[in-house]
C-alpha positions in Angstrom: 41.0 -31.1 -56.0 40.3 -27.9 -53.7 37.6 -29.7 -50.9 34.9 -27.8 -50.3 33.7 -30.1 -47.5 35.8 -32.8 -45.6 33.7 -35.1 -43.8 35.3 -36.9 -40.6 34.8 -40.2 -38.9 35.7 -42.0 -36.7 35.2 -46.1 -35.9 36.3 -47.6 -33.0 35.6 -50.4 -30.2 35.1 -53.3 -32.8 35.0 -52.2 -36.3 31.8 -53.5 -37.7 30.5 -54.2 -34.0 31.9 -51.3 -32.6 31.1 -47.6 -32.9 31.3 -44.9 -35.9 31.2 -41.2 -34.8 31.2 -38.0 -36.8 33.9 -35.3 -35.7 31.3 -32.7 -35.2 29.4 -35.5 -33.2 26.2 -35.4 -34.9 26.6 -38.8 -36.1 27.0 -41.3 -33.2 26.3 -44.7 -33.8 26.5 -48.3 -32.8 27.3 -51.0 -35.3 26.1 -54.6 -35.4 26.9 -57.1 -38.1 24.0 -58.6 -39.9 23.1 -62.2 -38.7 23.9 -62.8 -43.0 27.6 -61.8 -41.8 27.6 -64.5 -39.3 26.7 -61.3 -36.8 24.7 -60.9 -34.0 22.2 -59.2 -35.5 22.2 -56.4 -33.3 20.2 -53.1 -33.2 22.8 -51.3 -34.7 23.2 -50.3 -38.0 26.8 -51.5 -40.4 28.8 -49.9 -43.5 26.7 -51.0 -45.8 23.6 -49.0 -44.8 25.8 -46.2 -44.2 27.0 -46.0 -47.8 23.1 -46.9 -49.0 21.9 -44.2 -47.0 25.2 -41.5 -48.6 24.7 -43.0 -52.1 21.0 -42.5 -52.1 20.7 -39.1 -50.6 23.8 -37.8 -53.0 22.0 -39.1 -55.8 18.8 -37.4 -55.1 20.5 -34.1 -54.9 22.1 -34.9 -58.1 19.0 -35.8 -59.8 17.1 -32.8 -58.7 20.2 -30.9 -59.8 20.3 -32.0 -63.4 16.4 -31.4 -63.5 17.0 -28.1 -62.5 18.9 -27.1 -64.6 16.7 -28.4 -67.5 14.0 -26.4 -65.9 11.9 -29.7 -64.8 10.2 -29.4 -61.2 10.5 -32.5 -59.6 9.4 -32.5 -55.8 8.9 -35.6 -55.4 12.1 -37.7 -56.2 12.5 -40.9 -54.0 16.1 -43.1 -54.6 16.5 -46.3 -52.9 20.0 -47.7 -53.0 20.7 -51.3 -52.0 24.6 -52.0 -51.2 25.0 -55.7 -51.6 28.1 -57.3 -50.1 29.2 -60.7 -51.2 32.1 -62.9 -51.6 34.8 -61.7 -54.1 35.5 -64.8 -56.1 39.1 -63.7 -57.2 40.6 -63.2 -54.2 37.8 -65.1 -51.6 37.4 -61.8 -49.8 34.6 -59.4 -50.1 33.2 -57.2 -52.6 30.4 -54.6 -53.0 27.7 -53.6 -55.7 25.1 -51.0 -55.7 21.9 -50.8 -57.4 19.5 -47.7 -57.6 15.8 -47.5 -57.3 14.7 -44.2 -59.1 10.9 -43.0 -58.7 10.0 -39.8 -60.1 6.3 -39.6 -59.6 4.5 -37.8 -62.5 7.6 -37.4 -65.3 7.2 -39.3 -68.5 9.2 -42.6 -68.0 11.3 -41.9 -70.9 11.9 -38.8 -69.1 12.9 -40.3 -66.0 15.1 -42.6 -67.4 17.2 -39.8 -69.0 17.9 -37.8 -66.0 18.6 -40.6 -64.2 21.6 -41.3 -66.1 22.7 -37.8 -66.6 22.4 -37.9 -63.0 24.7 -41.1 -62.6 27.6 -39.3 -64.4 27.1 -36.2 -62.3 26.7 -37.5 -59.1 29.9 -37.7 -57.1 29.2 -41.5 -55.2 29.1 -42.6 -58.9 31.9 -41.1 -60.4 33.7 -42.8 -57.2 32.2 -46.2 -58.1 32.6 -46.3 -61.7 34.7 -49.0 -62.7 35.0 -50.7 -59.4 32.2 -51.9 -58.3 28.6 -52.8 -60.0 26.1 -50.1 -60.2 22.7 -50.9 -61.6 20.8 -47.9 -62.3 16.5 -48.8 -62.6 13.9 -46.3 -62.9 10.2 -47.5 -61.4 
């Protein structure tokens, strides 16, 4: 692959309790693990919104895309993407699974639906997903 874009981070100072910085320094954040992890709790954010907040907002622009190019305005796309951790029952570690929340305000349902998944194989935090982790696409 010829990158376009290469995105750089940084964590350091105690991984999921520690701090994750962007190279250009626009991102800049403390992590805290969830109190669900056995974490503090903390005011800081953790991976797992970080990829929520990636997945969701690549997905969008993917979505819009694909409408786009089908000549469909759609302004008003909202995608919510919840990143579920758990325990991985074939090795007792961890594992991950996604599931996204599509709202399309005003677009037949039907509609919806189907440039949701054209969207899905398009969009590049799916292609990365598929086949190793659960992704459950849902159109509201």
């Amino acid at each position: 692959m010829d990158a376009l874009y290469t995105a750089k981070a940084t964590a350091r100072r105690g991984g999921r309790s520690g701090v994750v910085e962007s190279a250009d320094g626009a991102l800049n954040l403390q992590l805290s693990v969830p109190k669900e992890l056995d974490g503090d709790g903390g005011t800081g954010t953790n991976p797992e919104e970080l990829f929520a907040a990636g997945y969701s907002a690549c997905f969008e622009s993917a979505l819009a895309n694909i409408a786009g190019k089908e000549g469909i305005d759609v302004p008003d796309i909202e995608v919510t993407c919840h990143i579920k951790i758990g325990k991985d029952p074939a090795d007792g570690g961890f594992q991950l699974a996604a599931k996204l929340e599509v709202r399309i305000p005003g677009l037949d349902p039907e509609k919806a639906k189907e440039l949701a998944e054209k969207a899905h194989e398009f969009c590049p935090y799916s292609k990365a997903t598929r086949g190793n982790i659960d992704v459950e696409l849902s159109v509201i």
